[in-house]
C-alpha positions, -999 to +999 in steps of 0.1 A: +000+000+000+008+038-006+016+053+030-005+083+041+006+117+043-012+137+068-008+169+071+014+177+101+012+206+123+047+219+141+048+232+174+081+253+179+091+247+212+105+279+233+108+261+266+076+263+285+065+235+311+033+227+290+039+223+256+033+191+256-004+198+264-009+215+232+000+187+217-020+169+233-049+193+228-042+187+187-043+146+189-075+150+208-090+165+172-068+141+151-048+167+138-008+149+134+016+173+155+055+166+168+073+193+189+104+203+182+131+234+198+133+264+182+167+264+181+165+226+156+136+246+134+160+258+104+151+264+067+161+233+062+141+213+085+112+235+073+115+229+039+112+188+049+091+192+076+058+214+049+040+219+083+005+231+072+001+251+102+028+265+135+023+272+166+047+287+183+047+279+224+053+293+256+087+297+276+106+311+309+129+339+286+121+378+278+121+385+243+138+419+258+172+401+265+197+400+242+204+367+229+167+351+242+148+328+218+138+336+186+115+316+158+136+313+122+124+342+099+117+320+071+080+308+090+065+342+086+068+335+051+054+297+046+021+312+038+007+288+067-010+300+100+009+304+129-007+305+165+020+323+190+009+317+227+021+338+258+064+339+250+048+327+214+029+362+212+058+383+225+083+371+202+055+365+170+053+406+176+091+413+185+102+402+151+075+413+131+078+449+140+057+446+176+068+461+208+079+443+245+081+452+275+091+445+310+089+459+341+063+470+364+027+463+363+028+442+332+033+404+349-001+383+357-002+348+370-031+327+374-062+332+365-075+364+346-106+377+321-104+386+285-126+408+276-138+408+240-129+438+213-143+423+182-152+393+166-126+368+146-132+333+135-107+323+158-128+331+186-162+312+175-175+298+205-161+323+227-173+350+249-208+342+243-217+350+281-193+374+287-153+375+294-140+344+295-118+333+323-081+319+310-050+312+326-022+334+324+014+336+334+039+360+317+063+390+333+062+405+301+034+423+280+030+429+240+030+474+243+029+477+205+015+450+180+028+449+148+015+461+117-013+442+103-024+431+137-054+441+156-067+435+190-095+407+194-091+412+233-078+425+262-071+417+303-059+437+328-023+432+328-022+422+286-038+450+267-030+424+237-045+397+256-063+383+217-044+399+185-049+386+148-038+397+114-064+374+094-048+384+064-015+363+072-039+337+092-011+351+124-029+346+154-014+355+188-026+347+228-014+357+255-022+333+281-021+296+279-051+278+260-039+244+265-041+242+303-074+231+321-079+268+337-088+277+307-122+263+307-127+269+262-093+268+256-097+237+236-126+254+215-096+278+204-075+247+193-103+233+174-110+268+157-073+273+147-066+236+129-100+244+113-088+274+097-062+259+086-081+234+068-070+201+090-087+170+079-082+156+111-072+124+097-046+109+123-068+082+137-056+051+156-069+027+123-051+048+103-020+045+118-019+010+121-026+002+085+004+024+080+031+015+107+024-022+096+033-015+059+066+006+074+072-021+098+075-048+068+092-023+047+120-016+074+121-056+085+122-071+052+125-107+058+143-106+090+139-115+125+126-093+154+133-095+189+109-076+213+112-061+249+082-072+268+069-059+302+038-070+299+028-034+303+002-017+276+031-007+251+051-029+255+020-055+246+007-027+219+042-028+200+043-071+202+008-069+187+012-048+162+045-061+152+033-099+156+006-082+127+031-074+102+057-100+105+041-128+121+069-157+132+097-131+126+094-120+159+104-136+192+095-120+224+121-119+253+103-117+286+134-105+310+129-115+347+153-087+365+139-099+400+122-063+405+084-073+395+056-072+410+043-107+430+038-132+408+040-108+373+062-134+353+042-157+353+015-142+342+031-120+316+043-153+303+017-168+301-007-138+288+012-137+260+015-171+253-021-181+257-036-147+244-016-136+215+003-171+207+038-155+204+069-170+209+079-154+241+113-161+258+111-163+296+142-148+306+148-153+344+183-131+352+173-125+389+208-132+404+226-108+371+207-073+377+204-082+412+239-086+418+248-055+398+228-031+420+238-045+456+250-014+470+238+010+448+214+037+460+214+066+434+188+066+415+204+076+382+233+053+389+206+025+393+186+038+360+220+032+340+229-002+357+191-012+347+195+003+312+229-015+304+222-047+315+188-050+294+208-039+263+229-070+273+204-094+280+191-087+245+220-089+228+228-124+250+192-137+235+197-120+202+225-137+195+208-170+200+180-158+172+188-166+136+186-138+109+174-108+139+188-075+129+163-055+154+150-050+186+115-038+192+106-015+220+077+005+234+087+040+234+062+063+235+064+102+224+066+113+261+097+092+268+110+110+241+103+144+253+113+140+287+149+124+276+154+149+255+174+187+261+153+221+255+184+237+257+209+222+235+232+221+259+243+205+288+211+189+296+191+188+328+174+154+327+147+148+350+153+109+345+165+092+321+145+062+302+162+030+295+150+025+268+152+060+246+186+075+229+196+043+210+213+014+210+250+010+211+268+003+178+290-032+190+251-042+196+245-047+158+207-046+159+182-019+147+159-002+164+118-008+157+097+017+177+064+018+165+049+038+196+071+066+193+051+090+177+024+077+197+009+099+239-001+066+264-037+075+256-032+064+216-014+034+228-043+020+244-068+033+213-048+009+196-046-015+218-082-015+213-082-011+171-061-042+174-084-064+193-063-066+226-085-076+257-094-048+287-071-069+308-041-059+286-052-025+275-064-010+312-038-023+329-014+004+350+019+020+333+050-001+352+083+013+344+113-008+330+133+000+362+107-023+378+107-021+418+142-003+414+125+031+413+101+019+444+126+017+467+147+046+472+180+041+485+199+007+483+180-023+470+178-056+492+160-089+487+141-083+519+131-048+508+116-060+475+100-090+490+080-066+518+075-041+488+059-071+467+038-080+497+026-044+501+019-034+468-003-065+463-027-056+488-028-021+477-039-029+441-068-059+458-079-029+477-081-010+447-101-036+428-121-042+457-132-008+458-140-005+420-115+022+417-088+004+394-105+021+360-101+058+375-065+054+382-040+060+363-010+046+382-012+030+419+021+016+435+036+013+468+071+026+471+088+015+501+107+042+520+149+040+528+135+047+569+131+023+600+105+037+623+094+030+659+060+011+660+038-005+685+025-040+675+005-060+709+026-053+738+056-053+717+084-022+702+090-025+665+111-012+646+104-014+610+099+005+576+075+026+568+061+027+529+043+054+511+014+048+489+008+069+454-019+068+431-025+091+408-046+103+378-034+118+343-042+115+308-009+109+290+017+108+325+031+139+314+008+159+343-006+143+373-030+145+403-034+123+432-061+103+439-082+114+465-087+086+484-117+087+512-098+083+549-119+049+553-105+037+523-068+047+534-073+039+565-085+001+557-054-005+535-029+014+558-047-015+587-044-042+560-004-034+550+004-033+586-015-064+596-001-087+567+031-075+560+060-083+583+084-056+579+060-027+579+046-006+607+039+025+589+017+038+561+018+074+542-006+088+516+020+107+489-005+137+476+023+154+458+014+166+416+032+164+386+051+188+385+061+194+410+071+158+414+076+131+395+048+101+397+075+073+402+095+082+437+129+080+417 
């Protein structure tokens, strides 16, 4: 078959904490989107790229200091919309002929009004009982728009607050759309990519009709090897592969002693029974194990984790006639997260095992065919591909495994007590009908000893914390409010069954400004 082309939107990246939730905001309509730094966006990559429509984000800089961010000249003249949003207005109108200033009086943070001057197609759906509330946060304000450019409306601290030049198709906000305090900002998405004259044709059957005619292209006639987790992508990307190549793939199941109770077994044997793949149970308990004893940072024990997986698969791999790649579940947030706004010397939150590559003496190629792809896709198809509930609605679990759950050094009596724990968590979960609202529920068990009561006796055990938390894509999160009976029954439960603990904690912490794993 001939592969689609959709029509791709680009959003220029200038550094703010939420451009992911534009993007996110697009996929919701089915419009195809990637995000990239403004300082990668050449002629070049513009010329390859033929976005049909930019938007150019938020960010931390002022367009008044020298050497700040800028977008590349040749965008304004594509002849394609552009949608500039708060550091995206300022520095739309600083280089087309606008004015920007800082100082006093022109910052606002939080919640605001925008008061209507004027009607613009943009805005259908908007204002029709009044100002509408949106979320802003910017130290700077547009004083001078650019020629071509009127005002649409206006808040207190952003007399620009809406601007367009509908000649151009420029449009220019600025507060933040994409965030949930702005209760329409998604009707101002919808209006933009409409304007544009979107199809909104990335759709999950779409895609897989197209990523299994590039997956046989790419493979050819030889053999696969594929990570499995028995997480949802990792079981998405065995599916969908198993699709296109059939018995050219061989699933390797590694056993790195930090599951969950009883998981490899029934990973195993889900994919076995379910999906009939040849899976490879690979039990290296005593290797990773061994490797971490002593270890208790959590980036060293990311790296020991990431390392030894590349060399399990290349210890299988090797055993596997005619395989030339390795198939693995990244998703398009991994790949955000691992990757550098700056350019620079990067500050990684964490790093993911399994993004960057794969070392040359390995000799296989990589086959990601997630990677364009936000959690919430993977699991629409999951679905498109026929995958049970039981594979698709189960919790994200990270390669790192039980690592991550257990800050500080790792010990074979931590991870049994952590097992122990974490099962009763999740039965409480279930129990309460609460598993489906969740997005991730774990138990991480905490590097402290505390001083408990248990009868008439002192103990002197660890305490754990519990986390759940809800999200669409991972790249934002909210705890789960619990009721107390409900934390107070499991806390009881934990306590009561699990020798080794004699203390329970709720974490009620966000993303940002945490992370939802502990490490």
């Amino acid at each position: 078959m001939t592969q689609t082309i959709h029509d791709r939107l680009l959003i220029i990246d200038f550094g703010s904490q939420v451009t992911q939730l534009i993007a996110r905001r697009l996929r919701e309509l089915n419009v195809y989107c990637e995000i990239h730094p403004y300082q990668n966006v050449t002629a070049d990559f513009l010329k390859d790229f033929a976005p049909k429509a930019v938007i150019f984000s938020g960010g931390p800089d002022s367009v008044t200091r020298e050497g700040s961010p800028r977008a590349p000249k040749e965008v304004f003249d594509m002849g394609v919309p552009i949608l500039g949003i708060c550091y995206g207005q300022q520095v739309m109108m600083h280089q087309l002929g606008g004015k920007v200033e800082s100082g006093h009086g022109t910052a606002e943070f939080g919640r605001a009004f925008v008061t209507p001057k004027g009607e613009q197609p943009i805005l259908d759906g908007w204002f029709t009982e009044g100002d509408e509330q949106v979320w802003m946060s910017h130290g700077d304000h547009v004083s001078e728009i650019a020629d071509g450019f009127e005002v649409y409306g206006t808040s207190p601290n952003a007399p620009y607050a809406i601007t367009a030049d509908a000649s151009r198709h420029f449009y220019a906000v600025q507060f933040h759309p994409e965030v949930h305090h702005t209760p329409r900002g998604a009707k101002l998405y919808e209006n933009f990519v409409k304007l544009a004259g979107f199809a909104g044709d990335w759709t999950m059957g779409a895609y897989r009709e197209e990523m299994v005619a590039k997956i046989k292209a790419q493979v050819g006639d030889k053999n696969v090897i594929c990570a499995l987790s028995g997480g949802v992508d990792s079981s998405v990307a065995a599916a969908l592969i198993h699709e296109a190549i059939g018995d050219q793939l061989t699933c390797v199941f590694v056993d790195h002693g930090l599951l969950r109770k009883d998981e490899a077994a029934e990973v195993v044997g889900m994919f076995r029974d379910h999906m009939n793949l040849h899976v490879i149970h690979a039990d290296e308990t005593e290797l990773f194990l061994g490797e971490l004893e002593g270890q208790s940072d959590p980036e060293t024990k990311r790296k020991i984790i990431g390392k030894l997986f590349i060399d399990v698969f290349q210890k299988y791999a090797d055993q596997i006639e005619g395989a030339e790649f390795l198939a693995q579940g990244t998703l398009y947030p991994d790949v955000i997260e691992s990757v550098s706004f700056s350019g620079g010397p990067s500050v990684t939150i964490k790093s993911h095992h399994n993004v960057g590559g794969l070392p040359e003496k390995m000799g296989l190629k990589l086959v990601e065919p997630l990677r364009e792809l936000f959690k919430d896709e993977v699991r629409a198809l999951g679905r498109e591909l026929g995958l049970p509930d039981s594979f698709i609605g189960r919790h994200p679990f990270p390669g790192p495994g039980l690592a991550i759950r257990c800050p500080g050094e790792i010990t074979r009596e931590k991870l049994e007590i952590l097992r122990e724990a974490d099962a009763i968590y999740i039965d409480q979960i279930r129990k309460h009908g609460l598993y489906d609202e969740i997005w991730q529920a774990f138990v991480a068990i905490l590097p402290v000893r505390t001083v408990g009561v248990m009868g008439d006796g002192r103990t002197y055990d660890y305490a754990c914390a519990l986390r759940a938390v809800t999200s669409v894509d991972g790249m934002t999160a909210d705890y789960y409010p619990f009721s107390h009976e409900f934390l107070g029954e499991t806390a009881t439960r934990i306590i009561n069954e699990v020798n080794g603990i004699n203390r329970c904690t709720y974490d009620i912490t966000s993303k940002p400004p945490g992370t939802i794993e502990w490490e």
